[in-house]
N, C-alpha and C positions, 0 to 999 in steps of 0.2 A: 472477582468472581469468575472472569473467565480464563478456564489454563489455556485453551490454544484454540484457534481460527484457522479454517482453511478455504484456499480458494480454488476450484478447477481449471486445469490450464489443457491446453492443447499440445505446446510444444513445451517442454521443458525447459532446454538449453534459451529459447528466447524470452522465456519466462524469468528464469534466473538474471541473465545479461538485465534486465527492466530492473528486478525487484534489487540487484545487489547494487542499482544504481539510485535508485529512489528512497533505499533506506541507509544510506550512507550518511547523507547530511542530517536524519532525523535520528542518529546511534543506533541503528541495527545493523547486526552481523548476519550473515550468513552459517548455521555453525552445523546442519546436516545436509548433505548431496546424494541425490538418489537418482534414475532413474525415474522412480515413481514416486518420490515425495521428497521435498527438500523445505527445511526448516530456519526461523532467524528467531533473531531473540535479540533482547538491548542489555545489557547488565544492568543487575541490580533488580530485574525485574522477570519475575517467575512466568508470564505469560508467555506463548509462542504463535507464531505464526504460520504456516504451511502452507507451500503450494501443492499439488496431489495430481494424478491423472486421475479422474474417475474410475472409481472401483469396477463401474458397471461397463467397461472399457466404450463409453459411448461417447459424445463430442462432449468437451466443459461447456457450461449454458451460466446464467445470469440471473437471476429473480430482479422483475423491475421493482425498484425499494428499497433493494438490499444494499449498503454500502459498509463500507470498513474505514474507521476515521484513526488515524494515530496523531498520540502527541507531539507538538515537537516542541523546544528548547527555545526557542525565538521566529522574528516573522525572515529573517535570512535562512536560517532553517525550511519554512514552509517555501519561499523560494526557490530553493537549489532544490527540495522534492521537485515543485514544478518543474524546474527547467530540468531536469533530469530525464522526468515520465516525458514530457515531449521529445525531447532529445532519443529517447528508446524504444519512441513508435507510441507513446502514447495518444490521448487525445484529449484536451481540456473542457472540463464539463466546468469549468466555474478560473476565473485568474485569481491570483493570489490576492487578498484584499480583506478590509474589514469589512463585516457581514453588520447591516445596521440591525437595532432593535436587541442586540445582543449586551449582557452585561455581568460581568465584566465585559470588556471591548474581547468580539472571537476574528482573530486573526485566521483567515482556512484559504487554501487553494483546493479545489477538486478536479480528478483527473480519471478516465480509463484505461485497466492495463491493455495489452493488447487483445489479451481474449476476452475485453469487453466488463471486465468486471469494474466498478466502483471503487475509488479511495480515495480519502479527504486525509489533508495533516493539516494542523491546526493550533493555534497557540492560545492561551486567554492572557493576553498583553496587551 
């Protein structure tokens, strides 16, 4: 249902360095470069993702609530997202681990990019 997501960033260049690191081991590519908007995608799946400077050329801001969760392919998967977003200036809202009460069993790590935004990857293994 959804074609594409975006996130507000402040700086570009350290926003890319993050995200081409954090969706590496979950199959995203980086596959548009912009200045003002840069785009990834995984094969096989019509979805996209964006980072953007704000249209309204004002600071990127956050809604508390809001998060963005990707799948991944295994819990080594959602590991290497983690040690990645740390590694690239992130900040850990949650370690990589099974979330009880969940079921199937949800494998998820959650993390902060650097301009504060919200993201979970996540496996149901």
């Amino acid at each position: 249902m959804i074609a594409y997501s975006t996130v507000g960033v402040n700086d570009m260049e350290r926003s890319i360095a993050f995200y081409d690191a954090v969706f590496a081991p979950l199959g995203g590519v980086r596959d548009v470069t912009s200045p003002t908007w840069t785009g990834y995608s995984r094969k096989g799946e019509r979805g996209k993702f964006f980072l953007t400077r704000p249209f309204d050329r004002q600071a990127a801001s956050n809604g508390n609530g809001a998060m963005l969760a990707f799948l991944a392919e295994s819990r080594e998967a959602v590991d290497a997202f983690h040690a990645a977003a740390l590694a690239q200036g992130g900040v850990c809202e949650g370690p990589p681990g099974v979330r009880e009460g969940m079921n199937p069993v949800f494998y998820a790590a959650y993390v902060r990019d650097p301009d504060d935004a919200k993201l979970c990857a996540f496996v149901r293994k």
